[in-house]
VMD Tcl script that builds the backbone (N, CA, C; Angstrom):
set m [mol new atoms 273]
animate dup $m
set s [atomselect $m all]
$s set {name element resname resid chain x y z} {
  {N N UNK 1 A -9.903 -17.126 -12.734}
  {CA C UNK 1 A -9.245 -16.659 -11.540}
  {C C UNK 1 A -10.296 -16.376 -10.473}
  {N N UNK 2 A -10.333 -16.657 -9.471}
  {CA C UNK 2 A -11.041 -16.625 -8.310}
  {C C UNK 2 A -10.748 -15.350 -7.425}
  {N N UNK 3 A -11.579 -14.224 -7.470}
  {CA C UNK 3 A -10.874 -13.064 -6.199}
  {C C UNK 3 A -10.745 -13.288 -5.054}
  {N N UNK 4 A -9.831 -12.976 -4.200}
  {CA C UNK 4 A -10.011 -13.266 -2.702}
  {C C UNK 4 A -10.797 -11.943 -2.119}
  {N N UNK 5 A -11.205 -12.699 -0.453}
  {CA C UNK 5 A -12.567 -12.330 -0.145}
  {C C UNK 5 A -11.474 -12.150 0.785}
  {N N UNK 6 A -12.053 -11.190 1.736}
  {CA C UNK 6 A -11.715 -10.374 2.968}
  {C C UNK 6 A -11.916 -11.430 4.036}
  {N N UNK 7 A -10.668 -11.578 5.336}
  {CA C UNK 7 A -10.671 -12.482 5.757}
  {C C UNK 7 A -10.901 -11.254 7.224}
  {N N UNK 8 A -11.127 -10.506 6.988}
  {CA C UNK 8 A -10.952 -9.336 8.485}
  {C C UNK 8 A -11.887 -8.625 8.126}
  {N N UNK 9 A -12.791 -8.050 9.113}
  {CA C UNK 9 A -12.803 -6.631 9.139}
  {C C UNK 9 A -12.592 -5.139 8.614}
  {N N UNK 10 A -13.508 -4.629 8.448}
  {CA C UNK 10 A -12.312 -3.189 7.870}
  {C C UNK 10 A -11.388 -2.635 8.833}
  {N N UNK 11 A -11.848 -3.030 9.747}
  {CA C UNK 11 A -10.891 -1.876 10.869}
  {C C UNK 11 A -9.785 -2.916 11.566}
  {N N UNK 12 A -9.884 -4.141 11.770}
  {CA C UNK 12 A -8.770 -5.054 11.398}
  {C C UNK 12 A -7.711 -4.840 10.488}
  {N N UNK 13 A -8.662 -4.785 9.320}
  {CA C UNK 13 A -7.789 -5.163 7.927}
  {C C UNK 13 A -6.670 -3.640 7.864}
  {N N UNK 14 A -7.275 -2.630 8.712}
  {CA C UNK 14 A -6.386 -1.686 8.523}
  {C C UNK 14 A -5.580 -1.557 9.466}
  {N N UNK 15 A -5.976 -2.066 10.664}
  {CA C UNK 15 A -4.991 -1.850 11.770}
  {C C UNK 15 A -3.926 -2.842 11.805}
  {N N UNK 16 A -4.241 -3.749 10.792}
  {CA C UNK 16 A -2.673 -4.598 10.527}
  {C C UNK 16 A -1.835 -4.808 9.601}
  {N N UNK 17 A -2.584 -3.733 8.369}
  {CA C UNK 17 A -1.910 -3.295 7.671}
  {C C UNK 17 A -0.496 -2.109 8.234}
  {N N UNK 18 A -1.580 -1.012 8.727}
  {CA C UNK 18 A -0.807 -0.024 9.432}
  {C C UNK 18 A 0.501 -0.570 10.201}
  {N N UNK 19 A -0.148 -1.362 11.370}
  {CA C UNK 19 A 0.856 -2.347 11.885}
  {C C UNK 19 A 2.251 -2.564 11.119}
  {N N UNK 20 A 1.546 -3.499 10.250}
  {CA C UNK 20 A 3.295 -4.003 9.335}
  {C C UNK 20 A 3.769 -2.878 8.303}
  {N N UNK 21 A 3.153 -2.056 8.032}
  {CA C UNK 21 A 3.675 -1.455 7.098}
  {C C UNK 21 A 4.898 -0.357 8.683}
  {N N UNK 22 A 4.417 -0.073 9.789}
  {CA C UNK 22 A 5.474 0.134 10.421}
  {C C UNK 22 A 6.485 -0.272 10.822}
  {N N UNK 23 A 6.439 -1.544 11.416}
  {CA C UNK 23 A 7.092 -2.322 11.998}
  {C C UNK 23 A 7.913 -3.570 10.652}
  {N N UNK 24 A 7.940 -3.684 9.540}
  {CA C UNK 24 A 8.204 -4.667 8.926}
  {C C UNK 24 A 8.788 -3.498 7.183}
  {N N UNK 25 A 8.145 -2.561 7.179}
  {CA C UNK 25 A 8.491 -1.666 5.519}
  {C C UNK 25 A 9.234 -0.414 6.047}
  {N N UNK 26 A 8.454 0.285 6.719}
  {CA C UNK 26 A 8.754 1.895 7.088}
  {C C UNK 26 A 10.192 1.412 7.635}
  {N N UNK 27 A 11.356 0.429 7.932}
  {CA C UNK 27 A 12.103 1.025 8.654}
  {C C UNK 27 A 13.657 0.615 7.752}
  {N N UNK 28 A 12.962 -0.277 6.334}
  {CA C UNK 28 A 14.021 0.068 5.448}
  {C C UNK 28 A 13.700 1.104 3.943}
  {N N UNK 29 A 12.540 1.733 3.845}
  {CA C UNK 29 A 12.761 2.988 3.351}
  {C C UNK 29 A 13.714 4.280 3.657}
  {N N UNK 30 A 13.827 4.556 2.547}
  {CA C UNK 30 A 14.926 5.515 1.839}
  {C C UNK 30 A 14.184 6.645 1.578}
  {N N UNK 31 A 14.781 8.218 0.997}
  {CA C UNK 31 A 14.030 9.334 0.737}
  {C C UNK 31 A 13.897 9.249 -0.316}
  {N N UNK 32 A 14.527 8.277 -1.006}
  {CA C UNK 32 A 13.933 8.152 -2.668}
  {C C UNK 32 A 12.588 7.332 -3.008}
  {N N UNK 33 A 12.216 6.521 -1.742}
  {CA C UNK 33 A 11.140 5.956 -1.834}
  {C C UNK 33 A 9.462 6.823 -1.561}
  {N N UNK 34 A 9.730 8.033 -0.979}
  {CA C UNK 34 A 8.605 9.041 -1.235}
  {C C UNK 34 A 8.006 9.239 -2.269}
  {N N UNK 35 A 6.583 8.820 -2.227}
  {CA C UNK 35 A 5.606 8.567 -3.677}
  {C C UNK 35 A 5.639 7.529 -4.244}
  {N N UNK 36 A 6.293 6.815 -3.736}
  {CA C UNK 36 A 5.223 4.958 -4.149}
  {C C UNK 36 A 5.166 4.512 -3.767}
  {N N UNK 37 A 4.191 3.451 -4.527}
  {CA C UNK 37 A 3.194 2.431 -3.649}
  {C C UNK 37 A 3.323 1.203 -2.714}
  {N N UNK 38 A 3.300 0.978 -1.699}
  {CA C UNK 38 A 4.045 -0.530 -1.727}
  {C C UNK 38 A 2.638 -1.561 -1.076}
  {N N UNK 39 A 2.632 -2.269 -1.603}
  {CA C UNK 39 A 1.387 -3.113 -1.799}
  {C C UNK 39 A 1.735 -4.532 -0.895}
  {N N UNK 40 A 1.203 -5.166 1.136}
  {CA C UNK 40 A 1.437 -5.755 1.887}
  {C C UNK 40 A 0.411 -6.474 2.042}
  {N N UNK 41 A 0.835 -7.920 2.249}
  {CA C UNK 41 A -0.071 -9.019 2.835}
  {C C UNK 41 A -0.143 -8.822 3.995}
  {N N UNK 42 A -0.920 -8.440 5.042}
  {CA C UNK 42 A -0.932 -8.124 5.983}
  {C C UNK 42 A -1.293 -9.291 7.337}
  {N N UNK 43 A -1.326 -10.515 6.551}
  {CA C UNK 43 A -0.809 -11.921 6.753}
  {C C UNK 43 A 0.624 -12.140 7.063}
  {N N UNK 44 A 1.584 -12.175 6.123}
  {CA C UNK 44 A 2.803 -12.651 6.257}
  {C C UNK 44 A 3.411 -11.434 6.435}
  {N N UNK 45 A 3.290 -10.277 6.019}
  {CA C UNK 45 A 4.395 -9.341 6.115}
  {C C UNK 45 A 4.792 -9.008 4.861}
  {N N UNK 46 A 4.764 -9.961 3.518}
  {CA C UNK 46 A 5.818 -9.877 2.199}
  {C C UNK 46 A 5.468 -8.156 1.851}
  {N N UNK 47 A 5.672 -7.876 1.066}
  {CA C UNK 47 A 5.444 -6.533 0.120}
  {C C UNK 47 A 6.198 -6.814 -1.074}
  {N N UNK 48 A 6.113 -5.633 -2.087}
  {CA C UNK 48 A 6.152 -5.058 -3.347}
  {C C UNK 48 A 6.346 -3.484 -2.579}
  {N N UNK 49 A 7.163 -3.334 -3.403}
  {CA C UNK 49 A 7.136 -1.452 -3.657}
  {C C UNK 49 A 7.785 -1.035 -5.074}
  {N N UNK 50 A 6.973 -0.049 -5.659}
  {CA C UNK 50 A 7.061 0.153 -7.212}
  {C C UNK 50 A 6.175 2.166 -7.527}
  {N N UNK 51 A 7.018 2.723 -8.317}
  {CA C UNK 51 A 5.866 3.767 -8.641}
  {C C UNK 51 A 4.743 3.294 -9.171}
  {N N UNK 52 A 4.754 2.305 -9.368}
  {CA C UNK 52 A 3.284 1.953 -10.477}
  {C C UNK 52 A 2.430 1.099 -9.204}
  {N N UNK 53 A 1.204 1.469 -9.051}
  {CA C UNK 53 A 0.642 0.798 -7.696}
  {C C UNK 53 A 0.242 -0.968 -8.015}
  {N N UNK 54 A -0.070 -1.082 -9.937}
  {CA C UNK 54 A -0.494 -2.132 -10.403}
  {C C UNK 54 A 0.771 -3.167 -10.469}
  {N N UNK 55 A 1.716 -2.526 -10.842}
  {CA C UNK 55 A 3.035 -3.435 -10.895}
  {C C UNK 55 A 3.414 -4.047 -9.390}
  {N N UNK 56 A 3.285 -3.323 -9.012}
  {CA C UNK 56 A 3.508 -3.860 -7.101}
  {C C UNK 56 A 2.461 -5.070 -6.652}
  {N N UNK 57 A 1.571 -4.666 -7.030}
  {CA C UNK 57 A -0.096 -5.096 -6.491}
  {C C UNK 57 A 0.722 -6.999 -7.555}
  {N N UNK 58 A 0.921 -6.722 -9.047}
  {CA C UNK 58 A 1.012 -7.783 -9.599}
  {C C UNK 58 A 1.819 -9.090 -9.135}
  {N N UNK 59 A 3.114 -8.272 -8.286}
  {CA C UNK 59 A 4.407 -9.056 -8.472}
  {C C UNK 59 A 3.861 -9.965 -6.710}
  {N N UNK 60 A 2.924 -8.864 -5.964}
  {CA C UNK 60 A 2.621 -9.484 -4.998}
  {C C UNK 60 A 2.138 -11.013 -5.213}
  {N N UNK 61 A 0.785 -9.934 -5.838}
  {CA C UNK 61 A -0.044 -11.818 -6.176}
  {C C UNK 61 A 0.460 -12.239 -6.914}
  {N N UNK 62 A 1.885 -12.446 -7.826}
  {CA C UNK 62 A 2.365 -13.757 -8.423}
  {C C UNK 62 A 3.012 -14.219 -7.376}
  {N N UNK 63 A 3.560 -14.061 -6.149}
  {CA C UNK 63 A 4.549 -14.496 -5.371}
  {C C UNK 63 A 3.481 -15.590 -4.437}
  {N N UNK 64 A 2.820 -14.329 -3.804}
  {CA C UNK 64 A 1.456 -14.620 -2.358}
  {C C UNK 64 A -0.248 -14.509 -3.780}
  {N N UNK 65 A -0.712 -15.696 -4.589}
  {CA C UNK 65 A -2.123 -15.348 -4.772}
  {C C UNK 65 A -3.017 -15.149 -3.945}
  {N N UNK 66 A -3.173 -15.949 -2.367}
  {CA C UNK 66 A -4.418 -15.302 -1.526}
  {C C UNK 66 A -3.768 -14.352 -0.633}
  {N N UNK 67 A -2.797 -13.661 -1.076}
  {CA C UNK 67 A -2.162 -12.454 -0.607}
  {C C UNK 67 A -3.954 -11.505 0.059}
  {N N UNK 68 A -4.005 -10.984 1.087}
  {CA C UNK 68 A -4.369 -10.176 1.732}
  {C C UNK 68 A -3.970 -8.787 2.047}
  {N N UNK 69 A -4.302 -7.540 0.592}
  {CA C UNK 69 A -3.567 -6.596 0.096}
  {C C UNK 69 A -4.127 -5.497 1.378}
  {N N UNK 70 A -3.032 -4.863 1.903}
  {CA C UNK 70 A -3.041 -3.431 2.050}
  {C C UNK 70 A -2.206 -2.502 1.254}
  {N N UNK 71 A -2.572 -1.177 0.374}
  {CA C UNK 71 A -1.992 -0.350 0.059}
  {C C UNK 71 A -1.380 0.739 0.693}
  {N N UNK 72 A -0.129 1.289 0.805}
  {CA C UNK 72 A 0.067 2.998 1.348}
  {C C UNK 72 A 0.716 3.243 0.098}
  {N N UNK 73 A 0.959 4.737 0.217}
  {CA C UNK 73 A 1.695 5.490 -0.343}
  {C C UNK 73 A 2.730 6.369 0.525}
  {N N UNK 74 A 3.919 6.084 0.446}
  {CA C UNK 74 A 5.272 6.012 1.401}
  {C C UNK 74 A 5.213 7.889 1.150}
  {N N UNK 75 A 4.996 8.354 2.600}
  {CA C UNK 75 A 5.235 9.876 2.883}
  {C C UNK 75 A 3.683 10.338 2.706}
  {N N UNK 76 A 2.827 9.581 2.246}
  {CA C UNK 76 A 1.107 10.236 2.155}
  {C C UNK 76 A 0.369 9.642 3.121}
  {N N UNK 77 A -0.740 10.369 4.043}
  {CA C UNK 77 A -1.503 9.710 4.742}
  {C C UNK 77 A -2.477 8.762 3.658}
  {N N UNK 78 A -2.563 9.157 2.334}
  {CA C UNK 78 A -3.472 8.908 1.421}
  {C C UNK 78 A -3.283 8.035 0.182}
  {N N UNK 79 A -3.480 7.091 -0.389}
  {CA C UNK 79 A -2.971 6.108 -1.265}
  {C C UNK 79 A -3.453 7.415 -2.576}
  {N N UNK 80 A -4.201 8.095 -2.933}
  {CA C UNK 80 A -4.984 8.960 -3.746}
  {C C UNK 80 A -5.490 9.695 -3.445}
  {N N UNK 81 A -5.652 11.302 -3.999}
  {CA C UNK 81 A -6.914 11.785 -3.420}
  {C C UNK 81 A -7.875 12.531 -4.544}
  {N N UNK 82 A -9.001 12.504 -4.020}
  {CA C UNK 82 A -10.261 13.276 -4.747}
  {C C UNK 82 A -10.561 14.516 -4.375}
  {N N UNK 83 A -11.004 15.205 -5.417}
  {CA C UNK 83 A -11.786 16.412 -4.905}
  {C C UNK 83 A -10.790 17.658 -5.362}
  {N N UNK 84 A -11.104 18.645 -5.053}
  {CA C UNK 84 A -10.174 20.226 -5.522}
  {C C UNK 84 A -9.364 20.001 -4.402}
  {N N UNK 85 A -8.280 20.516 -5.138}
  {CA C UNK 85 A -7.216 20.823 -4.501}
  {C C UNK 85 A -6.580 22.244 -3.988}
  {N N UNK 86 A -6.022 23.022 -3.382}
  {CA C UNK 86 A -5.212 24.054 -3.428}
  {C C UNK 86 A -4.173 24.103 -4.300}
  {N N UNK 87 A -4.924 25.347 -5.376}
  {CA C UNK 87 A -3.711 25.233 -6.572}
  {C C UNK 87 A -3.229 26.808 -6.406}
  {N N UNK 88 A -1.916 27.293 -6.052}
  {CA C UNK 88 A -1.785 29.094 -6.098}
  {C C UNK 88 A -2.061 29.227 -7.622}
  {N N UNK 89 A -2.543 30.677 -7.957}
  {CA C UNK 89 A -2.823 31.855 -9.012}
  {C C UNK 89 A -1.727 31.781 -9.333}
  {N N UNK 90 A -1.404 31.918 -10.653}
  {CA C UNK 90 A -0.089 32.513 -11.533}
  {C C UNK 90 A -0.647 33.894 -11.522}
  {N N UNK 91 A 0.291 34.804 -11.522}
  {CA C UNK 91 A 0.243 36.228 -11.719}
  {C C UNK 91 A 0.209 36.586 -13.003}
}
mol reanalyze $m
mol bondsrecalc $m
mol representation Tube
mol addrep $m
């Protein structure tokens, strides 16, 4: 299998992700779709959306292989995050 190579920019590759994920995903989500992944060619527009970020990511590239992936996570500025968190004290 051959990986695909970045055909943009980083700051391309995100500003047209962002792009379609507004204009083409965000406007047939649902409130049940808060907290998963949906995985966009930011080429054609197609997507995947799935709780599992790998299952999405998969069904993409069987459909689109030189698919050109952007990830979000629907309701997070953040696909993941690192580091401590704010956890409250149990009493």
């Amino acid at each position: 299998m051959i990986a695909n190579q970045p055909r943009y920019s980083k700051e391309e590759f995100a500003r047209r992700g962002d792009e379609m994920y507004e204009r083409v995903v965000r406007p047939h989500l649902q409130a049940s779709d808060k907290g998963k992944f949906v995985v966009i060619d930011i080429e054609s527009g197609a997507y995947e959306m799935d709780e599992d970020e790998l299952a999405a990511s998969d069904r993409l590239f069987m459909r689109m292989p030189a698919a050109q992936a952007w990830v979000v996570r629907v309701g997070s500025r953040y696909v993941r995050r690192f580091g401590p968190r704010f956890r409250p004290h149990s009493a």
